[in-house]
C-alpha positions as CSV (number, residue, x, y, z in Angstrom):
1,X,123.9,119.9,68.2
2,X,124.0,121.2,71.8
3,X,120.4,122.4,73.6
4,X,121.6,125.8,73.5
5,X,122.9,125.7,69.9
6,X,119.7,124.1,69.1
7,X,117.3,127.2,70.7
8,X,119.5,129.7,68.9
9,X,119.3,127.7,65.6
10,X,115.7,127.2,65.7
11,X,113.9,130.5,64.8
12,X,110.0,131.1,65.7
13,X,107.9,133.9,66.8
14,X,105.5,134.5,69.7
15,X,102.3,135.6,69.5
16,X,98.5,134.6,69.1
17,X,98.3,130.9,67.3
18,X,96.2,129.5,64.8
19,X,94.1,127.0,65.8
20,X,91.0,126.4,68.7
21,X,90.8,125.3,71.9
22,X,89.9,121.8,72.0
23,X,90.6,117.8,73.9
24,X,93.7,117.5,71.3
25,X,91.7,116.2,68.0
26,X,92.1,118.8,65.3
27,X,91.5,118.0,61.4
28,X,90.5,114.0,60.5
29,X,93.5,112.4,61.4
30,X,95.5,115.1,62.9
31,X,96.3,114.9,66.6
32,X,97.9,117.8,69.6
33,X,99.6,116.2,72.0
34,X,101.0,118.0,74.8
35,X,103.1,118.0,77.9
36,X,106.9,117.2,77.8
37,X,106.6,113.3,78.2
38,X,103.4,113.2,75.2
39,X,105.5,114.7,73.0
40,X,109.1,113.4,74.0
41,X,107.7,110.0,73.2
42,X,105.9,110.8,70.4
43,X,109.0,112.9,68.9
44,X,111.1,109.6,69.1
45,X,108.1,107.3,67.5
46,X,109.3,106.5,64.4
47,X,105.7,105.4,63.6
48,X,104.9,109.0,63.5
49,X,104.4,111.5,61.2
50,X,105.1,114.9,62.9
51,X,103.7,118.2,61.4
52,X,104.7,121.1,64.0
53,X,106.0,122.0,67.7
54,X,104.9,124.8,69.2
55,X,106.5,125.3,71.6
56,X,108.5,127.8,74.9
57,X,112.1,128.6,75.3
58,X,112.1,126.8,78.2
59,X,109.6,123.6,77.1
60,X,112.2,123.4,74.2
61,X,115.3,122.8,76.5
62,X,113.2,120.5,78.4
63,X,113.5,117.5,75.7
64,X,115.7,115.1,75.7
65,X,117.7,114.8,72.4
66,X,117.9,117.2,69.3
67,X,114.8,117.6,67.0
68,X,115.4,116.7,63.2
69,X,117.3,119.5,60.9
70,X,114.8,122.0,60.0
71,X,112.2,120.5,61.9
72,X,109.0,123.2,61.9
73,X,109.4,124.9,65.2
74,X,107.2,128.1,66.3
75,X,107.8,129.7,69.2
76,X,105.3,131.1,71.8
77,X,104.1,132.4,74.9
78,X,102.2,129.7,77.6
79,X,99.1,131.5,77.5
80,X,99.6,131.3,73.4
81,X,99.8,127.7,73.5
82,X,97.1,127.8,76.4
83,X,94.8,128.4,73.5
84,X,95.8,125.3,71.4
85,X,94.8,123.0,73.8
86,X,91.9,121.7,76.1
87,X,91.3,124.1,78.6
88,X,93.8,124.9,81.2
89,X,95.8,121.6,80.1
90,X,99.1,121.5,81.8
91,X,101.1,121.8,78.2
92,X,104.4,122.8,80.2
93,X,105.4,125.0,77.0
94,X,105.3,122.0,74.1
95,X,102.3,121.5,72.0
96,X,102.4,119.1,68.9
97,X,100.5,118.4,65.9
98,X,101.0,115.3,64.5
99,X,99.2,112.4,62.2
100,X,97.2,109.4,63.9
101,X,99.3,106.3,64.4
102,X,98.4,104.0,61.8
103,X,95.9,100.8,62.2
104,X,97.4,97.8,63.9
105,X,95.5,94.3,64.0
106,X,94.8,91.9,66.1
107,X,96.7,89.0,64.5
108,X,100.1,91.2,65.1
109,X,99.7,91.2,69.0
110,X,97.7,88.0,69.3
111,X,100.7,85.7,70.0
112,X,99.8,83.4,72.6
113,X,102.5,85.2,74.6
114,X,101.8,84.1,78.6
115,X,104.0,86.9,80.0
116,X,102.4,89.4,77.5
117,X,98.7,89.9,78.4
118,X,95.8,91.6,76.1
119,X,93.3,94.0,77.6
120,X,89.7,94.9,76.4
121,X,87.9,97.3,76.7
122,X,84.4,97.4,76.7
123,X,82.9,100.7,75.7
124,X,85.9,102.8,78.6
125,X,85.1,105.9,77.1
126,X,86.6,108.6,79.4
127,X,89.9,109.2,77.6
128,X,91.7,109.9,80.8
129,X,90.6,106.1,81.7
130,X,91.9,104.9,78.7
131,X,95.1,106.5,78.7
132,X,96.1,105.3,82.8
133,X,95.0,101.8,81.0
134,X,97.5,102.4,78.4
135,X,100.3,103.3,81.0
136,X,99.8,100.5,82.8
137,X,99.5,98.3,80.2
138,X,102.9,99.7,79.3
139,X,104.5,99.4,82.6
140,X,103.2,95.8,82.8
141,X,104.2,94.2,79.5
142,X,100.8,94.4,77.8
143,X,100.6,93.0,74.2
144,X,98.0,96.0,73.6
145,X,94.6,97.1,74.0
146,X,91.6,96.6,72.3
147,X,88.9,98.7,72.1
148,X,85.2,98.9,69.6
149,X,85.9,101.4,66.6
150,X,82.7,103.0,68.4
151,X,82.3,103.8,71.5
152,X,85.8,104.4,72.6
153,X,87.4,107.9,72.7
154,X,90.1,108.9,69.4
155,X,93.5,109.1,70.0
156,X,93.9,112.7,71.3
157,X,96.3,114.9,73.1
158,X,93.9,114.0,76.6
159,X,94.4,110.3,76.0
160,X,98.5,111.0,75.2
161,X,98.8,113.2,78.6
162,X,97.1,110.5,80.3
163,X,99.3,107.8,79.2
164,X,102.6,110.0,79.4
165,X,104.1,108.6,76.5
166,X,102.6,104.9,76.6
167,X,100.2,106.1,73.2
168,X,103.3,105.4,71.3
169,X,104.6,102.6,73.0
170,X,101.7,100.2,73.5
171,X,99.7,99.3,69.9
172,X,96.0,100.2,70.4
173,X,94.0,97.5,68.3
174,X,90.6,99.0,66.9
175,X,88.1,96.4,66.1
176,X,84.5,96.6,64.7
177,X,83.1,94.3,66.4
178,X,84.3,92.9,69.8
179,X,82.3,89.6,70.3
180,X,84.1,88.7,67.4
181,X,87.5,90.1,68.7
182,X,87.0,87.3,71.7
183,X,86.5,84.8,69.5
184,X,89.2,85.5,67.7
185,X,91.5,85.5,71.0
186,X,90.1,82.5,72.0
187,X,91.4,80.6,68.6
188,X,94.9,82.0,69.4
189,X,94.8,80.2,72.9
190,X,93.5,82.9,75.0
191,X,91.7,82.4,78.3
192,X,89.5,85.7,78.5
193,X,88.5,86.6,82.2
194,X,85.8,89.2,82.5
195,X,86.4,91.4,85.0
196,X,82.8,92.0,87.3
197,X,82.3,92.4,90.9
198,X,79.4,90.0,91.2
199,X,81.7,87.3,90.0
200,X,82.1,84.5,92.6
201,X,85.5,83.7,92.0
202,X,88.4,85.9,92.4
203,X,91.6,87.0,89.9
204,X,93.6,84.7,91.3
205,X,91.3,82.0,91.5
206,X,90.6,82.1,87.6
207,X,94.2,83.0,86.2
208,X,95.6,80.3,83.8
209,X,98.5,79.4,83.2
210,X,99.5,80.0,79.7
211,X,97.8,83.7,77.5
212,X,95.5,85.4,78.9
213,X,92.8,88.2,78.0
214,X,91.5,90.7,80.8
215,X,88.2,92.0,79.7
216,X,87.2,95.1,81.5
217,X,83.9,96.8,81.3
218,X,82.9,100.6,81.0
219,X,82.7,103.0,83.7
220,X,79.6,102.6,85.8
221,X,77.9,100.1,83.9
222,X,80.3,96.8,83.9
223,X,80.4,94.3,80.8
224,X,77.3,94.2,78.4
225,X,75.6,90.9,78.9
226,X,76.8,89.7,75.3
227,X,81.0,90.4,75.5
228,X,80.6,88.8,79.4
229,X,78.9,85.6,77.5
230,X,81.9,85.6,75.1
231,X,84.4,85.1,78.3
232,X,85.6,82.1,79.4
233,X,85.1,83.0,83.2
234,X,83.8,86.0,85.6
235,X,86.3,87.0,87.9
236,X,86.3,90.1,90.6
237,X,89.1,91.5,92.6
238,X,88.6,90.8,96.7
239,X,87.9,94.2,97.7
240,X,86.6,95.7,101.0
241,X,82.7,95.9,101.3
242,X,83.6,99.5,102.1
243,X,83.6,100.4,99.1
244,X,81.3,99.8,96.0
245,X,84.1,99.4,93.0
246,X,87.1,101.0,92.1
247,X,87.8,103.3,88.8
248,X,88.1,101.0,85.5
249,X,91.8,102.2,85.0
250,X,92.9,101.5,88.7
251,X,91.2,97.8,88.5
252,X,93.0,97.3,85.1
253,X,96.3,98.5,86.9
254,X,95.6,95.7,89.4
255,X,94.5,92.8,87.1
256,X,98.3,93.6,85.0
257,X,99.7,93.5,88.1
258,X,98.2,90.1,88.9
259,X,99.2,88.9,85.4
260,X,102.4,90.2,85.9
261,X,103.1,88.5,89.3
262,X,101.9,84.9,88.0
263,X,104.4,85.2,85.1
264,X,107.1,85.7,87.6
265,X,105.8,83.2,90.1
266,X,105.4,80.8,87.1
């Protein structure tokens, strides 16, 4: 079906929506994801399960490929959908309400794959963080991510606009406990760096050869004494003195990048 055949055949109305304002987490395990590249990718996830687009004329024709026979369409104004999401969240006229992606473990992604890294995250929990981490981790092969079942921000439509489209692309491991996570990595043949600026040595100093683990620490505060003692090594990136540190998800962009650059090199 053409984009034009598709807009006439779909049939919704505008007007006010059902539903509050809010960071994108509705019900228990319902998520609104927004913007055209958050729900592009999450429209083509087979892994989810879709409930309803909201959705503009225009933010309709903006997709790329048809939407499923009798897929649940409503149609609205941008200030409508303005309301269904966090405030003045650039939706760019598609809003959609989905299920949570399903668990995923840490055996799946564990696979002692040297061009594949894993990162960790230690209590990140600035959903915008976490979803530049999963973008990069995307555009840098990543295995996944691991984060604590606490202290780490739910999936959410913040986190999917963030990540423009990497939420359904790169698995997001939850874990109760993340000593025992590093352990665990360690068994499969992991070297697990910890990423601090008081380390001595730097990234490329400490990089092994084979699977590797880049363990970042929360905003502000750095690793917690007891997930830096289950590392194999401290490392910092060399920057300038001029400045103190650099954001969580923009040193995480850098460490892939490092990872990324030894697998070539190797």
């Amino acid at each position: 079906m053409a984009k034009g055949d598709r807009k006439r055949a779909l049939r919704g109305r505008a007007g006010r929506m059902k539903g509050g304002r809010g960071s994108g987490r509705t019900n228990p395990g319902h998520v609104r994801i927004w913007g055209r590249h958050p729900v592009e990718a999450a429209l083509k996830n087979p892994a989810r399960e879709h409930r309803k687009l909201w959705a503009t004329r225009e933010g309709i024709e903006t997709l790329d490929g048809d939407l499923p026979e009798g897929f649940p369409v409503e149609y609205a104004d941008p200030a409508d959908l303005g309301r269904l999401v966090a405030k003045d969240a650039p939706h760019q006229g598609l809003v959609l309400e989905c299920e949570a992606l399903e668990n995923t473990f840490l055996d799946e992604f564990a696979t002692g794959d040297a061009a594949r890294p894993i990162v960790v995250l230690d209590q990140v929990t600035d959903p915008h963080n976490v979803g530049a981490i999963l973008r990069s981790a995307a555009a840098f092969g990543a295995a996944c991510i691991v984060t604590q079942d606490r202290h780490a921000p739910p999936e959410s439509g913040v986190v999917a606009k963030s990540a423009s489209g990497a939420l359904e692309t790169v698995a997001w491991v939850r874990v109760v406990n993340l000593a025992r996570a590093l352990d665990e990595l360690a068994e499969a043949g992991y070297w697990r760096i910890g990423m601090a600026g008081e380390a001595e040595a730097t990234l490329a100093q400490s990089m092994p050869t084979g699977a590797m683990a880049i363990v970042m620490g929360a905003e502000g505060e750095g690793l917690r004494q007891n997930i830096a003692a289950h590392c194999d090594t401290l490392a910092r990136l060399p920057i300038s003195s001029a400045i103190e540190s650099l954001n969580v998800s923009n040193a995480t962009a850098i460490a892939l990048y490092a990872a990324a650059t030894r697998s070539m090199e190797a």
